[in-house]
C-alpha positions as CSV (number, residue, x, y, z in Angstrom):
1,X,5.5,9.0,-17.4
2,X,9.0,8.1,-18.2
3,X,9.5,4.3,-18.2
4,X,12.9,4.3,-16.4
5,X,11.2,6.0,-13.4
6,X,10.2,2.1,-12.4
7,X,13.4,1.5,-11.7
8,X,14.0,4.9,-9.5
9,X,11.3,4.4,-7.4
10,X,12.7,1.1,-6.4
11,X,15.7,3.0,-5.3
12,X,13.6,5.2,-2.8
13,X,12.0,2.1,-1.4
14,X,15.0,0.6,-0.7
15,X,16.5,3.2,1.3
16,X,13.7,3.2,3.5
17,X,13.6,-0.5,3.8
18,X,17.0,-0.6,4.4
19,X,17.3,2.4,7.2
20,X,13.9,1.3,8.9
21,X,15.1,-2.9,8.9
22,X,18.0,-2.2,11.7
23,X,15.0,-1.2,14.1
24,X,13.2,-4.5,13.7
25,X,12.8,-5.9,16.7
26,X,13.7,-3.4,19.1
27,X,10.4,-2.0,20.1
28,X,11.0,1.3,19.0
29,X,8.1,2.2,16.0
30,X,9.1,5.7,16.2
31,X,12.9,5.3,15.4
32,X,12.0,2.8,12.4
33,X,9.4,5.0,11.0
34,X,11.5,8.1,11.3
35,X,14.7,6.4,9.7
36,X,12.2,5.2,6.7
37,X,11.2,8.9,6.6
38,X,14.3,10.3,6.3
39,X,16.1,7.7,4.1
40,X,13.3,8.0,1.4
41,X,13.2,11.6,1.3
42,X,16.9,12.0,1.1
43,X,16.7,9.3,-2.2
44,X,14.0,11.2,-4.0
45,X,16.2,13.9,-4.7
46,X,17.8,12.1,-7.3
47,X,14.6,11.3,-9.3
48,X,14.3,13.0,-12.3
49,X,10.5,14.1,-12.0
50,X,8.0,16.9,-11.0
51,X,6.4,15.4,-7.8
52,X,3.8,16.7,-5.3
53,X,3.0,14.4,-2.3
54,X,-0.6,14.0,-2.2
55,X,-0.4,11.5,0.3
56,X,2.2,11.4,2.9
57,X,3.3,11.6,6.6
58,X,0.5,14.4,7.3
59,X,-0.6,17.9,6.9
60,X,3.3,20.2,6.4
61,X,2.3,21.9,10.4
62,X,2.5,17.9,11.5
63,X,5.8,16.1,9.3
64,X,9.0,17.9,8.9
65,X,9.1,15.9,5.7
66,X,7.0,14.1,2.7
67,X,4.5,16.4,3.9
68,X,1.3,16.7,1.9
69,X,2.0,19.3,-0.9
70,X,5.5,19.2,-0.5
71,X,7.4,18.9,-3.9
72,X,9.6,16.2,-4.5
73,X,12.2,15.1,-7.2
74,X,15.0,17.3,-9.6
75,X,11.8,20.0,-10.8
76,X,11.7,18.1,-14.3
77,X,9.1,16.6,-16.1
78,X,6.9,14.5,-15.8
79,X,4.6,15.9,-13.6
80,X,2.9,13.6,-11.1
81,X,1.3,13.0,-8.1
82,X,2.9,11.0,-5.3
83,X,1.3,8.7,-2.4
84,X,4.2,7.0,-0.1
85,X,4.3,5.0,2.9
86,X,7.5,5.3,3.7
87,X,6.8,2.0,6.5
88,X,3.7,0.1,6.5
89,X,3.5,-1.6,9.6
90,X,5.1,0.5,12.2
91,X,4.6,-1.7,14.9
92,X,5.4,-4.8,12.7
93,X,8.6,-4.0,12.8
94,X,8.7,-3.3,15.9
95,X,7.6,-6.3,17.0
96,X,9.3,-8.2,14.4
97,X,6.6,-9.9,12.8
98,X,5.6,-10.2,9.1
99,X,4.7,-8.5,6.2
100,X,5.9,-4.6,6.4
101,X,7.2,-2.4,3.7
102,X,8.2,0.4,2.2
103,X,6.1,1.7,-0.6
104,X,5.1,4.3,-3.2
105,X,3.0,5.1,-5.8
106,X,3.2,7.7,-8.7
107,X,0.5,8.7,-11.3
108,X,0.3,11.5,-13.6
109,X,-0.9,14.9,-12.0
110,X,-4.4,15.3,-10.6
111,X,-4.9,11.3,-10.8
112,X,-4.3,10.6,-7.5
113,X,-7.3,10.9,-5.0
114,X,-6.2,13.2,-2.3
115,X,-7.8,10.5,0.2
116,X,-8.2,12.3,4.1
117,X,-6.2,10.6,6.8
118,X,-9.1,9.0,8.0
119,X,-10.9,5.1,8.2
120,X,-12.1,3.5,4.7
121,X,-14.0,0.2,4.2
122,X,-12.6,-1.7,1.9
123,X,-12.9,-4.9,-0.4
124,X,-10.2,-5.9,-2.3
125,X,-9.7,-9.0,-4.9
126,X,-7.4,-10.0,-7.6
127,X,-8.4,-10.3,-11.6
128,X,-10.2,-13.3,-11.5
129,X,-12.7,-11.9,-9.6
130,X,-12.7,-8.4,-10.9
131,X,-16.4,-7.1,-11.2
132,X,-18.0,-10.2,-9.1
133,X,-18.1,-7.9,-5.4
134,X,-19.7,-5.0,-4.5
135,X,-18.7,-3.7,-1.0
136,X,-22.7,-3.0,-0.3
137,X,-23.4,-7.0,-0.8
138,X,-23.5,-9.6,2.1
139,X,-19.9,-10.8,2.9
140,X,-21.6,-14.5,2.0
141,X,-22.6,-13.2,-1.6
142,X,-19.0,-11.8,-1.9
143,X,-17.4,-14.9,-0.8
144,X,-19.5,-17.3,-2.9
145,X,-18.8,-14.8,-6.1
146,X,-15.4,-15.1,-5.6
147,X,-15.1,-18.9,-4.7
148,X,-16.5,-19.3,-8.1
149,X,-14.1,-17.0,-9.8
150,X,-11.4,-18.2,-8.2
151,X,-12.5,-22.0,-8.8
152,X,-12.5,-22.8,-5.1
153,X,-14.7,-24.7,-2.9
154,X,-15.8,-22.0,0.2
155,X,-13.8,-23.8,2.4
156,X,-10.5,-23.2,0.7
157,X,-11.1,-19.3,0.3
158,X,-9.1,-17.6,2.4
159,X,-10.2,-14.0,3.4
160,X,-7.9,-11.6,4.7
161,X,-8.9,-9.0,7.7
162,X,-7.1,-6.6,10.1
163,X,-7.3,-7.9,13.4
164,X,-9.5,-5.1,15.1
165,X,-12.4,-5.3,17.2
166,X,-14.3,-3.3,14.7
167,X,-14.6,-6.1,12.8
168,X,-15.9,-9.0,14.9
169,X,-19.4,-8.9,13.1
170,X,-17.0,-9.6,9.4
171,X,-15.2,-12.2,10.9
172,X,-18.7,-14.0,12.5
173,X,-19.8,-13.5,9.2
174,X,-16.6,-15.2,7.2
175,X,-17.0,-18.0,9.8
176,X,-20.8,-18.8,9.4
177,X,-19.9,-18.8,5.5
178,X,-18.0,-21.9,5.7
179,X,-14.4,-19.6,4.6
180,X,-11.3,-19.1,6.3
181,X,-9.6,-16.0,7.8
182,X,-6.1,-14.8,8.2
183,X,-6.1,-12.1,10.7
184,X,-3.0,-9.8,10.3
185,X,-1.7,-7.6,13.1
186,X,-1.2,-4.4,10.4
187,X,-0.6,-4.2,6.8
188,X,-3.4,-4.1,4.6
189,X,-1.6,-2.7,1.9
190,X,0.5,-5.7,1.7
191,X,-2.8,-7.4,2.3
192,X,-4.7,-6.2,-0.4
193,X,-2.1,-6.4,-3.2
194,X,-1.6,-10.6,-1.8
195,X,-5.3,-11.0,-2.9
196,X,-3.4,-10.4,-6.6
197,X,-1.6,-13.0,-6.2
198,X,-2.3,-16.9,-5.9
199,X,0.8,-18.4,-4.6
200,X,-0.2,-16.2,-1.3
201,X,-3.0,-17.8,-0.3
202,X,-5.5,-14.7,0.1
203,X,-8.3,-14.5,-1.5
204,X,-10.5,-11.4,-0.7
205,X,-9.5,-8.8,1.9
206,X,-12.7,-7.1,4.0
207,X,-12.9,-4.5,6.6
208,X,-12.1,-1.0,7.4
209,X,-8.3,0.9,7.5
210,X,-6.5,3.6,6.4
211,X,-8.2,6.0,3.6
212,X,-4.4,6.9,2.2
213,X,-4.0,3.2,2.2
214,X,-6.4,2.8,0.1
215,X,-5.0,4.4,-2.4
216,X,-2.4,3.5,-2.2
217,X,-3.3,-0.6,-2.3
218,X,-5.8,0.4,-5.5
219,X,-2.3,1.7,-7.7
220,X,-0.9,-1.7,-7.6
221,X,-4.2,-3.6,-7.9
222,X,-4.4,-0.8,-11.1
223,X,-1.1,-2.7,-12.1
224,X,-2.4,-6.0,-11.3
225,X,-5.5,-6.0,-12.8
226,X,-7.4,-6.3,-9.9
227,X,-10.1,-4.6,-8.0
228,X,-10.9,-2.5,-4.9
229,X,-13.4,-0.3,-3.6
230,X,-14.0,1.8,-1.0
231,X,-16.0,4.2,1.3
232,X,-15.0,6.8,3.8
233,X,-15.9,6.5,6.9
234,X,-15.6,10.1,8.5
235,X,-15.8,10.0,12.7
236,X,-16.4,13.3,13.3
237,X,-17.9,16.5,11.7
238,X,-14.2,17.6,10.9
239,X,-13.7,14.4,8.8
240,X,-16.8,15.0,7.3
241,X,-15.8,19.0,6.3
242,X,-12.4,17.2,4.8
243,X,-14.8,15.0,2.9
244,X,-17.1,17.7,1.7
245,X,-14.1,19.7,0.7
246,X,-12.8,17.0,-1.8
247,X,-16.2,17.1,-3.4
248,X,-18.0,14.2,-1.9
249,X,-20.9,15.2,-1.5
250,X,-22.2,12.0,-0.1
251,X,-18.8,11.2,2.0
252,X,-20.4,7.6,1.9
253,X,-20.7,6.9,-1.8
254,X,-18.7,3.8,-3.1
255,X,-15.3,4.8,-4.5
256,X,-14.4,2.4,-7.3
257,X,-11.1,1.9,-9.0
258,X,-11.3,5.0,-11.4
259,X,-11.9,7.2,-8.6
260,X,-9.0,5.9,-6.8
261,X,-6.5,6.3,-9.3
262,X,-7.5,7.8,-12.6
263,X,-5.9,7.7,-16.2
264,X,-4.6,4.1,-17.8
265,X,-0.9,4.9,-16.5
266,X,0.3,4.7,-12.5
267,X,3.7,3.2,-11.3
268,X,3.9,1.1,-7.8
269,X,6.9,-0.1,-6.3
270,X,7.3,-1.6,-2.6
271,X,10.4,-3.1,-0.9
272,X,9.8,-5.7,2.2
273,X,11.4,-4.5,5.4
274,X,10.1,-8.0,7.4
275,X,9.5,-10.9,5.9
276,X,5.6,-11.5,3.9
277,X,4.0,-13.7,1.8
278,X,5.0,-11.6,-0.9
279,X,8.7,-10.2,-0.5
280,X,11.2,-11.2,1.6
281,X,12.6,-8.6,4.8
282,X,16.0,-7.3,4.7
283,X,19.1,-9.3,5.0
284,X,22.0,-8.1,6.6
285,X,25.5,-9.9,7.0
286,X,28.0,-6.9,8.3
287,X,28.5,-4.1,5.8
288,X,26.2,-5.9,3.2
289,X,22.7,-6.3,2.6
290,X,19.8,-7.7,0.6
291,X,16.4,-6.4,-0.3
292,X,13.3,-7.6,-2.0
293,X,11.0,-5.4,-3.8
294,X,8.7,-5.3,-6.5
295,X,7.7,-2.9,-9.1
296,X,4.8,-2.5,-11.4
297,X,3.4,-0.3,-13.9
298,X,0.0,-0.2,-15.1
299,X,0.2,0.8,-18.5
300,X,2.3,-2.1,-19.7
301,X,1.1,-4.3,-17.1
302,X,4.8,-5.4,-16.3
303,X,5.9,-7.0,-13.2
304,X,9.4,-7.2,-11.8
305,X,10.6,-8.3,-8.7
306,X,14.1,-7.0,-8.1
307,X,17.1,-8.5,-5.5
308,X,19.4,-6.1,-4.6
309,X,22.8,-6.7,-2.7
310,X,24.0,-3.6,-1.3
311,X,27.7,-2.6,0.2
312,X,26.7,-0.3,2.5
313,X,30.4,0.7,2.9
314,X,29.8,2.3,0.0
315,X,26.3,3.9,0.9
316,X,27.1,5.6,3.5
317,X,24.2,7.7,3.4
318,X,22.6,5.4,1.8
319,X,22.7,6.9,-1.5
320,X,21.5,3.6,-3.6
């Protein structure tokens, strides 16, 4: 993949950060997630690549756009698979609380798992404890691994969960283990990728969400150096069909990073909508704005995060 495409993608994230941030707080998912929609598709017409959307908004009969299959970018090389959220945290914005984004993630074709739109357990950890969990273990076993690789005493660790009732039995089990628990309202994309990163406080993220997620949050951990694994979690003999038809043929087996995202090269980019522990939301102040976004790429490893003022006088269409 082309290097400058970092920078693209950031573009596209942008758009969709900025076009979904003017419904925070209103109430109205719908609107925000339909302006992100719109806004990022309209922006990746100027990319210069070969996409296909491998993960998206839904089957083409359900999204009028960044349907699954639907080819993205100017028709020119390189050729690669897309996965894009276009706002994580529909009701976060919403409600006007923290940590949603815009994100996507590229890798070259056929690296991408085409993950159903169905529930996936999850365990997710930055590089110092790469290797040290295995989503079959006891949480305790995973929590004392990574206490140790993260040179904390258990009552400093910090695990991360979606607030669900699915999950009292993990969060019992956190508790009884001595750790702590942040339980977020959505996001555990943004969640994940914070378990890469020590100035935000998370340290392991447990529980069950959002299969394309997934996949999505295992192409930046690719770029971080950190870990996740997965399993599918089919609900009905239809998911389990979609499951079989991917070539699982044990929809329960343990997907590991390589499965996730294949090949040494995959791009990520994200742009904060609300305010997170990672990026900050969008700024406004009349006809200007101000995003924060990061982009990574796994091949080199690099990480930028990227401030952009924006005269939207002179975006009318937000063409960034």
């Amino acid at each position: 993949m082309e290097r400058s495409l970092t920078l693209e993608l950031v573009r596209v994230t942008e758009a969709a950060a900025l076009a979904s941030a003017r419904w925070m707080g209103t109430g109205k998912k719908d609107e925000a997630d339909g302006a992100a929609t719109q806004a990022m598709r309209s922006e990746f017409e100027n990319i210069p690549m070969d996409g296909v959307v491998v993960i998206g908004e839904g089957e083409m009969d359900e999204a009028p756009m960044l349907y699954i299959g639907e080819k993205l970018g100017q028709g020119i090389a390189p050729f690669v698979d897309v996965a894009v959220d276009p706002l994580e945290g529909t009701n976060i914005v919403a409600n006007g609380t923290w940590n949603a984004i815009s994100v996507i993630a590229i890798a070259d074709r056929g690296n991408l798992l085409h993950a159903p739109d169905m529930y996936m357990e999850k365990i997710a950890v930055g590089p110092k404890a790469v290797g040290k969990v295995d989503i079959d273990a006891p949480i305790r076993d995973n929590l004392k691994a990574v206490a140790l690789a993260n040179g904390k005493d258990m009552s400093d660790l910090v695990a991360c969960v979606l607030d669900r009732d699915r999950h009292s039995r993990i969060i019992e089990e956190i508790r009884a283990a001595g750790a702590r628990i942040k339980l977020i309202p959505d996001g555990d994309v943004a969640a994940a990728i914070n378990t890469a990163f020590p100035d935000t406080g998370v340290d392991i993220l447990f529980g069950s969400g959002g299969a394309p997620e997934g996949v999505l949050a295992a192409v930046a951990l690719k770029c971080l150096g950190g870990e996740i694994q997965g399993k599918l979690l089919p609900q009905s003999d239809e998911e389990l069909q979609r499951c079989l038809k991917m070539g699982l043929t044990n929809p329960h087996q343990v997907l590991h990073m390589d499965q996730l995202v294949k090949g040494d090269d995959a791009i990520f980019a994200a742009t904060g909508v609300t305010d997170g522990e990672l990026l900050r939301g969008v700024r406004f102040q009349g006809m200007r704005a101000t995003t924060h976004s990061v982009v990574m790429r796994a091949k080199t490893g690099t990480i930028r995060f990227i401030e952009g003022n924006h005269r939207l006088e002179k975006k009318p269409r937000l063409v960034l």
